[in-house]
C-alpha positions, 0 to 999 in steps of 0.5 A: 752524803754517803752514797753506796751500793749494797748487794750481790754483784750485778744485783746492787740496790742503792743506799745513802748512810744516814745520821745513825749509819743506817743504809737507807734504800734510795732505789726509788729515787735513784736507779742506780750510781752510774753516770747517768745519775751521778751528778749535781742534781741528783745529790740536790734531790737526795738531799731534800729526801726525808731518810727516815722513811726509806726502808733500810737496805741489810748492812751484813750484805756485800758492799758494791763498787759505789759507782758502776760503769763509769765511762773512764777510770782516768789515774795520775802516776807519781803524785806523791814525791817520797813514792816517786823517790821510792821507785827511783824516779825524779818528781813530775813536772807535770802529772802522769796519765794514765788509764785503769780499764773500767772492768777492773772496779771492784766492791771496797772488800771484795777478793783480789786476783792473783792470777798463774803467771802474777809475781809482783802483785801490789798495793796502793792507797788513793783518793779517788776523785768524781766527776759531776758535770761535762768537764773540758777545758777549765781552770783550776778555779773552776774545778771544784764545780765540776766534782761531785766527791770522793771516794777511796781507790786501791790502785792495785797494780801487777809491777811486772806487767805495768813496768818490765813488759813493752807497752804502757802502764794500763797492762799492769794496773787493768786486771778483774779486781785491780780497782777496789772503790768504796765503800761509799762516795762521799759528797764534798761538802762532808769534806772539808778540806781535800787537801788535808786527810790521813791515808793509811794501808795495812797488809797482814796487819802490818802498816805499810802506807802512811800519808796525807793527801797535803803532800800530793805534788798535784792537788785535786784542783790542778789535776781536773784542769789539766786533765780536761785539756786533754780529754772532756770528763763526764759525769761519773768519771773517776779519777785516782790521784797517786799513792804515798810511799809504802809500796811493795816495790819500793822496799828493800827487798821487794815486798808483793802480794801473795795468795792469802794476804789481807789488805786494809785501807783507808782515808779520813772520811771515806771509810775502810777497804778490807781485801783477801788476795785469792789464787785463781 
């Protein structure tokens, strides 16, 4: 299933694409996507929901984040290791932690902040990962019954903040609109292998990520084990899983983000971003 969020902010309804890709209400099954309904028995009621009979929810309306106030939004540094390479540092021998603040979850086309003070604002295609059910020290064979499915992440992140500044990485990757996610949380039995989808990134269409999710140096599996060693995992949590190379800050010289600038993303079977950068 495709799940998503469609409304103005604050005032989402619900919906699930169906065969046609209508938007179908699911308001009356389900209140909301949040951590108390995201789970495996929710999708199991959804799926046996006739379609056809829900009403259709406007598909020229804004599109949500397609999950709402998760309690954590968990993301891996240097998964990828050309983008490692990139940034000029050495591959992990073990995944990079850290966090995004849950206030920067923002609809898959809503407007990114450039705020006064911003130089070095940057992009960074990422599958995203969604916790269905308490998760605390599992195996990596245990994993896949613990996650729900995927969506798509721009991992937006201030270079100078999250890296010249004192202090950890969350400064520069927590900002309002600095996690775009959706359009739709997808289910993982519509996906069949994980392992293995095209990413992409344009700016001002310009193609500057080109990935596939085959190259991650932790896959999705290794990365819910070893995170539920450190910390328990709920429902609705999401986890972002590292970007590929194409970054601004890689490049030679720098490339950032400026007022103006239009960003489109996507990853096989998890649909397309497409963002402005506004000042504020």
């Amino acid at each position: 299933m495709k799940l998503l969020r469609v409304g103005q902010k604050g005032k989402e309804k619900p919906g699930v694409l169906d065969k046609d890709g209508k938007i179908r209400d699911i308001s009356a099954h389900v209140k909301d996507l949040n951590p108390e309904n995201l789970n495996f028995e929710t999708i199991s009621k959804l799926q046996s929901v006739d379609l056809s009979s829900l009403a259709e929810l406007p598909a020229s309306d804004r599109i949500g984040s397609c999950i709402t106030n998760p309690g954590k939004f968990v993301a891996i540094g240097l998964n990828y290791s050309d983008h490692a390479a990139e940034t000029g540092a050495d591959a992990p021998s073990e995944p990079i932690v850290f966090m995004k603040a849950t206030s920067c979850i923002a609809g898959p086309n809503d407007d990114i902040e450039l705020v006064p003070g911003s130089k070095k604002l940057d992009w960074e295609v990422e599958l995203g990962i969604v916790i269905g059910k308490q998760t605390k020290h599992i195996s990596e064979n245990q994993a896949q019954d613990h996650i729900l499915g995927y969506c798509l992440v721009n991992d937006v992140s201030e270079r100078e903040w999250q890296i010249e500044k004192m202090g950890q990485w969350v400064k520069g990757k927590s900002h309002d609109t600095y996690g775009p996610i959706g359009p739709y949380f997808v289910t993982k039995d519509e996906i069949p292998n994980v392992n293995n989808l095209k990413m992409s990134l344009d700016v001002n269409g310009k193609r500057m990520q080109t990935g596939n999710t085959s190259t991650m140096i932790f896959n999705v599996n290794v990365i819910v084990s070893y995170l539920s060693k450190y910390m328990s995992l709920q429902a609705g949590d999401i986890i972002t899983t590292g970007t590929p190379p194409g970054v601004g800050m890689g490049m030679k010289p720098q490339q950032f983000l400026k007022a103006g600038d239009t960003i489109k993303l996507s990853i096989e079977n998890l649909g397309e971003q497409n963002s402005k950068v506004v000042s504020i």
